[in-house]
Wavefront OBJ file of the C-alpha trace (Angstrom):
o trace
v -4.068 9.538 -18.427
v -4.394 12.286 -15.523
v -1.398 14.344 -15.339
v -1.247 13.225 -11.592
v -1.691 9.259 -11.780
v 1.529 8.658 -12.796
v 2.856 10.949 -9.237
v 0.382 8.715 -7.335
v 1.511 4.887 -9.196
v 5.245 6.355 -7.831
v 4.011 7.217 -4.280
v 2.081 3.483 -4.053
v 5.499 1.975 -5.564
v 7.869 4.141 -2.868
v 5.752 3.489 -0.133
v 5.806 -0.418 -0.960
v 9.201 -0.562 -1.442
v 9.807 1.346 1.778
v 7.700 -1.168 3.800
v 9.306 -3.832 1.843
v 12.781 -2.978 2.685
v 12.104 -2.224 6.271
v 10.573 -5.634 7.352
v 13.311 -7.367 5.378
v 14.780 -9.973 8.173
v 12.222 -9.449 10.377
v 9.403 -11.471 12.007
v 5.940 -10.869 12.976
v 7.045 -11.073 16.584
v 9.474 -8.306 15.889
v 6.493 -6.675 14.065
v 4.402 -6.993 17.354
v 6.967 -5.609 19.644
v 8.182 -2.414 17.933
v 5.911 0.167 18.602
v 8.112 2.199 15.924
v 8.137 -0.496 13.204
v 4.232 -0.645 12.874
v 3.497 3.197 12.929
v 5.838 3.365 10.007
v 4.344 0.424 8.032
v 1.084 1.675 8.842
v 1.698 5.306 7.730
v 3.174 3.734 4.578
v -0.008 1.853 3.864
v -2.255 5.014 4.655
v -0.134 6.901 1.864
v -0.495 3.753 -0.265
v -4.436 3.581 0.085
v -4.697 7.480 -0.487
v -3.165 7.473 -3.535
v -4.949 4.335 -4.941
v -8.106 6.250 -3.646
v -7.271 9.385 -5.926
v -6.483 7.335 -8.696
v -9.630 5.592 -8.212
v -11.761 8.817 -8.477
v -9.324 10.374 -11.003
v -8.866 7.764 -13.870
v -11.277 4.335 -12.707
v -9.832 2.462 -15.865
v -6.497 2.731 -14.416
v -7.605 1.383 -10.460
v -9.276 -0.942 -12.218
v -5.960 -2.738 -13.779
v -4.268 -2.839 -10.092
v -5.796 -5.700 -8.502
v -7.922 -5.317 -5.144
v -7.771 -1.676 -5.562
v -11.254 -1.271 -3.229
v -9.584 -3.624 -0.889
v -6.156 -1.187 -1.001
v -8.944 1.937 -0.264
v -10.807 0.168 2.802
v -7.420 -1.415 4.387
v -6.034 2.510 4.759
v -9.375 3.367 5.972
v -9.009 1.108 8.826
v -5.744 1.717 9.512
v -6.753 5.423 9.665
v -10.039 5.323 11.136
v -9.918 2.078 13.105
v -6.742 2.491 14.710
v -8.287 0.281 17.729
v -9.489 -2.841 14.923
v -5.896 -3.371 13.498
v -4.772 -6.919 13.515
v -1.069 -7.092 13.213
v -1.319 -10.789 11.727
v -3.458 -9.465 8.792
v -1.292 -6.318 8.193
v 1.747 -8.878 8.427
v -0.048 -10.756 5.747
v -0.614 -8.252 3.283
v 3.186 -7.263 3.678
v 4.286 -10.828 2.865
v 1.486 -12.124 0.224
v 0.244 -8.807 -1.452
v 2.590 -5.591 -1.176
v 5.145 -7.162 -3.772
v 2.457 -7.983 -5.816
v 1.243 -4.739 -6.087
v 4.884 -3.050 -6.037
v 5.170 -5.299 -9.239
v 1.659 -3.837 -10.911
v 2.311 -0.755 -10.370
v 6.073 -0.741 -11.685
v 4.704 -2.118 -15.128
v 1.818 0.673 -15.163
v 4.775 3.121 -14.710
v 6.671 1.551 -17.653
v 3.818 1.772 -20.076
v 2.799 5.044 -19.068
v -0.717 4.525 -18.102
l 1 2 3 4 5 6 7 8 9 10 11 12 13 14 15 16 17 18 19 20 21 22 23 24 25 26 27 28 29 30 31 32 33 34 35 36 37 38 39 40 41 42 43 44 45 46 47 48 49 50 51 52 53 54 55 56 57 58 59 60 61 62 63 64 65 66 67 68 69 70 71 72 73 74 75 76 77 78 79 80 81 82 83 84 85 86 87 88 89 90 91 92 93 94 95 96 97 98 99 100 101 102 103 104 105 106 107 108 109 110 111 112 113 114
């Protein structure tokens, strides 16, 4: 393994967890109305799909065990470069169906080390 996948696995697990803990008790109309709450879940996800994107061109046999991992790369890319495409439904669904998902593959490539 890369010296540096294991820094980027940690950033994509923070960054989760973050986003995880911070919508907690909230609702998508709560999501909708703070301006604050979905520039921070956004910025979380761009960190997410920057590091899966340097994983992906550092070591492809580990991007290919996290599932969706081109998905991951192009949702960043239009939360960076599309700011005006975002759908708040869709980035409210990957927060409820997919980020623990992905917390939880990354936490067990963490554990084994690869």
């Amino acid at each position: 393994m890369q010296p540096k996948i294991p820094k980027y696995l940690d950033d994509i697990r923070d960054a989760a967890q973050f986003v995880i803990d911070l919508v907690h008790g909230r609702t998508l109309d709560d999501y909708r109305r703070d301006r604050v709450l979905r520039q921070t879940v956004e910025r979380n996800f761009e960190i997410i799909g920057e590091a899966m994107n340097r994983i992906a061109k550092l070591d492809p046999n580990t991007a290919a065990r996290i599932g969706n991992h081109p998905r991951i790369i192009a949702f960043r890319n239009v939360l960076t470069h599309g700011y005006d495409m975002i759908e708040d439904d869709r980035v409210w669904s990957v927060i409820q169906k997919e980020l623990p998902a992905l917390r939880d593959q990354v936490e067990v490539l963490l554990r084994e080390g690869t």
